[in-house]
N, C-alpha and C positions, 0 to 999 in steps of 0.2 A: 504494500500500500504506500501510496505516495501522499505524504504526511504535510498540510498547507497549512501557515500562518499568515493570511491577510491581513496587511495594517492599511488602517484608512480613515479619516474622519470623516469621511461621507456615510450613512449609515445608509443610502440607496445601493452606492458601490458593498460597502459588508457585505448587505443583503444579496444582493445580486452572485458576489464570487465565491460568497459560502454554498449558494444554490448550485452554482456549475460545480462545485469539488464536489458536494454532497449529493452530486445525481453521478458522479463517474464512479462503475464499481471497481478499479484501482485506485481512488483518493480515498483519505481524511481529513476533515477540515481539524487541523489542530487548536486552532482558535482565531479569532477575530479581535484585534486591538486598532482604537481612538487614536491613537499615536504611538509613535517610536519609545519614548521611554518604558511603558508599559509593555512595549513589545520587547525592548529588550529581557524585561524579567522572564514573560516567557520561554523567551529563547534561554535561558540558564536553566531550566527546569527542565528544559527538554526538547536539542533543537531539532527544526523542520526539516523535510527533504528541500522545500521549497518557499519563496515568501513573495505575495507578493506587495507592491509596494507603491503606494502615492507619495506626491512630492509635498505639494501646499498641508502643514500637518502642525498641531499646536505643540509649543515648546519643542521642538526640533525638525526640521526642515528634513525631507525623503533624501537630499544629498549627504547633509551631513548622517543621518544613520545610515546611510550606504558606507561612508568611506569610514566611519567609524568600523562597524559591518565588517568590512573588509579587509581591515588591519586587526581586528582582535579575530573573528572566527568566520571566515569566507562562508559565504552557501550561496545558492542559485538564487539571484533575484530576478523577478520583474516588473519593470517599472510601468505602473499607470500615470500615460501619459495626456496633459490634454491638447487638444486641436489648434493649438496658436503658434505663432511665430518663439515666442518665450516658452512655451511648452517642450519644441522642438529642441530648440538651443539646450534647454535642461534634461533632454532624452540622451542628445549626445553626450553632455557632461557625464551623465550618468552610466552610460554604455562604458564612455572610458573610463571610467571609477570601478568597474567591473559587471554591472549587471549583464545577465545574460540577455533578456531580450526586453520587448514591451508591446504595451498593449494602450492603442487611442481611445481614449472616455468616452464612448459615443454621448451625441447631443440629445439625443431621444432614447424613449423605454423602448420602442421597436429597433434600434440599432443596437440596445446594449443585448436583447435577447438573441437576435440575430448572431452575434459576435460568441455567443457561447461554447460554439465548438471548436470554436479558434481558442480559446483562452486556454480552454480545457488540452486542448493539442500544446500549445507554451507550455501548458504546466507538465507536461511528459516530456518534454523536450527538455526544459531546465533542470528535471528528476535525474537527466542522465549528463549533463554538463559538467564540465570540469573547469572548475573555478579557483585564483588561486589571488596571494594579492599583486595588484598592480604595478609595476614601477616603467622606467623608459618615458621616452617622449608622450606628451598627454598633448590632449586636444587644446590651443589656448582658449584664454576668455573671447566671450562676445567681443567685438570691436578691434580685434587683433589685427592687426597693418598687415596684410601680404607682402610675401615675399614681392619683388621687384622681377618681373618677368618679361619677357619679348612678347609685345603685342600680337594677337592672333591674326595670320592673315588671311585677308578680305577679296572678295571677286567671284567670277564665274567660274575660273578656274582654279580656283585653288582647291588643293586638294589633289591634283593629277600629279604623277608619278610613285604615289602611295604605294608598296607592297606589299610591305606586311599589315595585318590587323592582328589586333589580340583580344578576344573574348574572357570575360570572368563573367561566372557566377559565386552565390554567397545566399547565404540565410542566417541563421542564428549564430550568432558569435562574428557575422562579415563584415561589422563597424570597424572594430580593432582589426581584424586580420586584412583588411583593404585599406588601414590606416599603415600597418607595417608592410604591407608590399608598396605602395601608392609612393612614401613617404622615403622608400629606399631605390627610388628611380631615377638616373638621370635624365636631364630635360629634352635628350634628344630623340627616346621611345617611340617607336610604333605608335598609331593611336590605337586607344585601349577603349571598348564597351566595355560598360559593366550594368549586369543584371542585379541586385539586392532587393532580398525582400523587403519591401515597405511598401506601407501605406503611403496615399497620397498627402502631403502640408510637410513632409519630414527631409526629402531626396533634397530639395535644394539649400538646407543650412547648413546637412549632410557635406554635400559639393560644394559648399561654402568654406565651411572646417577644414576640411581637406586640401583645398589649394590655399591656404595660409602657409601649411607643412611641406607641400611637396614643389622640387623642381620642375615639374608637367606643370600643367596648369588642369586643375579639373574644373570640371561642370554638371549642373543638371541636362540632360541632352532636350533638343526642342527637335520639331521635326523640321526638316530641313537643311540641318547644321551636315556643311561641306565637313568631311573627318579632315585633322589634321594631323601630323606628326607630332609627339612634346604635350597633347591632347585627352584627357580621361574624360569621358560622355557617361555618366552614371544616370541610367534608367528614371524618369520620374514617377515618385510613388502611385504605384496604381493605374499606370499605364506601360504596355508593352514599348520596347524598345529593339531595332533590326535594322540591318546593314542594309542601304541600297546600292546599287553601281551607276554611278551619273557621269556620261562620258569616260576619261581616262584615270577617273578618281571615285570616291565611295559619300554617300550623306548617308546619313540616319533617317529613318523612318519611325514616330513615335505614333503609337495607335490605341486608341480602345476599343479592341476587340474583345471579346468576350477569355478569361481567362483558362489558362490554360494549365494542367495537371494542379488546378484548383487556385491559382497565383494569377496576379497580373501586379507587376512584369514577371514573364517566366523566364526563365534561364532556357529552357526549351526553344524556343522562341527567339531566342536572340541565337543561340549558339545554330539554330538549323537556318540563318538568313545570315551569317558568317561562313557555313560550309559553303553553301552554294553559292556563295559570291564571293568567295577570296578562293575555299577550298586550300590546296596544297601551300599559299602562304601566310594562314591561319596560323595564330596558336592559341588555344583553349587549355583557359584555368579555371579548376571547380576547387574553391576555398569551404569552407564551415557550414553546415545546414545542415536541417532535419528536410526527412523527405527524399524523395526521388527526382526532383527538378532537375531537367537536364541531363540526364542518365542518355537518355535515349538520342537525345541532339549530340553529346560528344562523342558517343559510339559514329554517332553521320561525319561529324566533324574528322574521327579519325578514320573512314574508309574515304576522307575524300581527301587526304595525304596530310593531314596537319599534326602538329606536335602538338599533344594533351598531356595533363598536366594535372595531378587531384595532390591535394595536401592530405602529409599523413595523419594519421587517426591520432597521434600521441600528442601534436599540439592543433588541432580542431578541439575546440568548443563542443559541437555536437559530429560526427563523423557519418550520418545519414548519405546526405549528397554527395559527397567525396566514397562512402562504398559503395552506393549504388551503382556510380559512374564507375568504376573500377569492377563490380560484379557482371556491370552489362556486359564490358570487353573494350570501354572506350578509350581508356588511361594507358598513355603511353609510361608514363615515370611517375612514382610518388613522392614525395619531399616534403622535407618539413618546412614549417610558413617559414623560418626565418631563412632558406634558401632559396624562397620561389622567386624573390626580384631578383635574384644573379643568376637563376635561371633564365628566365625572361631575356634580362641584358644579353645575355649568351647565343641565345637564342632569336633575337633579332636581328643580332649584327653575325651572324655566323653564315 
């Protein structure tokens, strides 16, 4: 049994995530706490597999009992998050602080009901994560000056003579793990998709954080965006993201379609409109996730000559995506995250 402490001071939220645990027959709800202090007495008495976790909370704030959390006794958090610009900014804080995933507040009782089977899926996913405490480069604050970079360039053509592309996927645990490959690139990469799951209000502060850190410059991808070299295009929440061929060069194509292996964006999805349109100068990375997303695209990916690529199971967060894609038959080489950027490197210019 997969044993739940919700803290929250919302008593609609209590109510609501004590119902999902206490309708799964592998959970327990272990109790339900008003705030972090109180929750931590619990937690002495007897800790959870899992917890999950609002930010806004009286007499201590969901960041500070995370990094607290996280320096005295790690465990699998998730963070409830809400739908704002401020909300997102403190999801990421939080992500880099350690939590494993999160979950958006919906603004109605028909979208919190709705969302129930997804939470319930979080919480089997964070039962089996591996959490540990944080140190290395962290996400800066809000309002963090970007590095200084070579402006993007502009035109009809730009874009042409492109070769390689590089696809990633990612799920739970792919904030950090896309912060430590992204972050250890130099500027002169292949452009790089990327698929992450998330919801939509989240992908662009996401893409924001990120090119603070990194030599590339990242983005939330829009549709139409010429690829460029030096260039990371991260999927916008809750819309599909895929390669088009425009002329002698490549754009993105952002879509809502109806989702796919239950996701939008799917890593399927992107990685099978990267096979067929780069093909043999492809390369395909599947980072941290629960689920099968993308199993069956980087299997296409690799009969159509490209080098794939799964992180190993011993530093993934959750090892789902990365064995699937490796069960199907699609993984050319496994590696740990903290070799996949010199992978990459190697493999661009080789």
């Amino acid at each position: 049994m997969i044993r739940v402490l919700v803290v929250d001071d919302s008593a609609v939220m209590r109510a609501f995530l004590g119902r999902v645990v206490q309708s799964q027959p592998d959970m327990e709800l272990l109790g339900v706490s008003p705030d972090p202090v109180l929750a931590f007495d619990r937690i002495r008495r007897g800790a959870p597999d899992v917890i999950t976790l609002d930010v806004e909370m009286p007499r201590m704030n969901g960041l500070d009992f995370l990094r607290n959390l996280m320096a005295i006794r790690p465990l699998p958090v998730i963070m409830i998050s809400s739908l704002t610009r401020q909300g997102a900014e403190t999801t990421m804080k939080a992500l880099e602080l350690g939590a494993v995933d999160f979950f958006p507040k919906p603004s109605s009782f028909d979208q919190l009901e709705a969302g129930a089977q997804e939470i319930a899926e979080k919480i089997r996913a964070a039962a089996n994560a591996k959490v540990a405490r944080r140190g290395g480069r962290a996400f800066p604050p809000s309002g963090f000056a970007p590095l200084a970079k070579t402006p993007l360039p502009s035109g009809s053509h730009a874009g042409a003579g492109v070769q390689r592309v590089i696809g990633i996927g990612a799920s739970t645990g792919g904030v950090e793990a896309l912060r430590t490959v992204l972050s250890a690139l130099p500027p002169n990469m292949p452009p790089i998709l990327i698929a992450q799951h998330m919801p939509a209000g989240f992908t662009e502060t996401f893409a924001r954080r990120l090119d603070t850190l990194c030599d590339i410059h990242v983005k939330q991808a829009e549709d139409g965006d010429v690829v460029q070299p030096g260039v990371a295009y991260i999927a916008p929440g809750g819309r599909h993201l895929m390669l088009m061929r425009r002329g002698a060069g490549y754009c993105t194509r952002v879509t809502d379609d109806a989702p796919v292996n239950r996701h939008r964006p799917s890593v399927d999805t992107l990685f099978r409109s990267i096979a067929r349109t780069v093909g043999k100068q492809a390369i395909g990375v599947m980072l941290t996730g629960m689920g099968g997303d993308g199993a069956d695209a980087m299997l296409e990916l690799s009969h159509a000559g490209a080098y794939t690529i799964a992180q190993d199971e011993a530093s993934c967060v959750v090892f789902g995506m990365p064995r699937q894609a490796i069960m199907a038959g699609g993984v050319r080489e496994v590696a740990a995250l903290s070799e996949i950027a010199s992978r990459m490197e190697s493999l661009a210019f080789a």
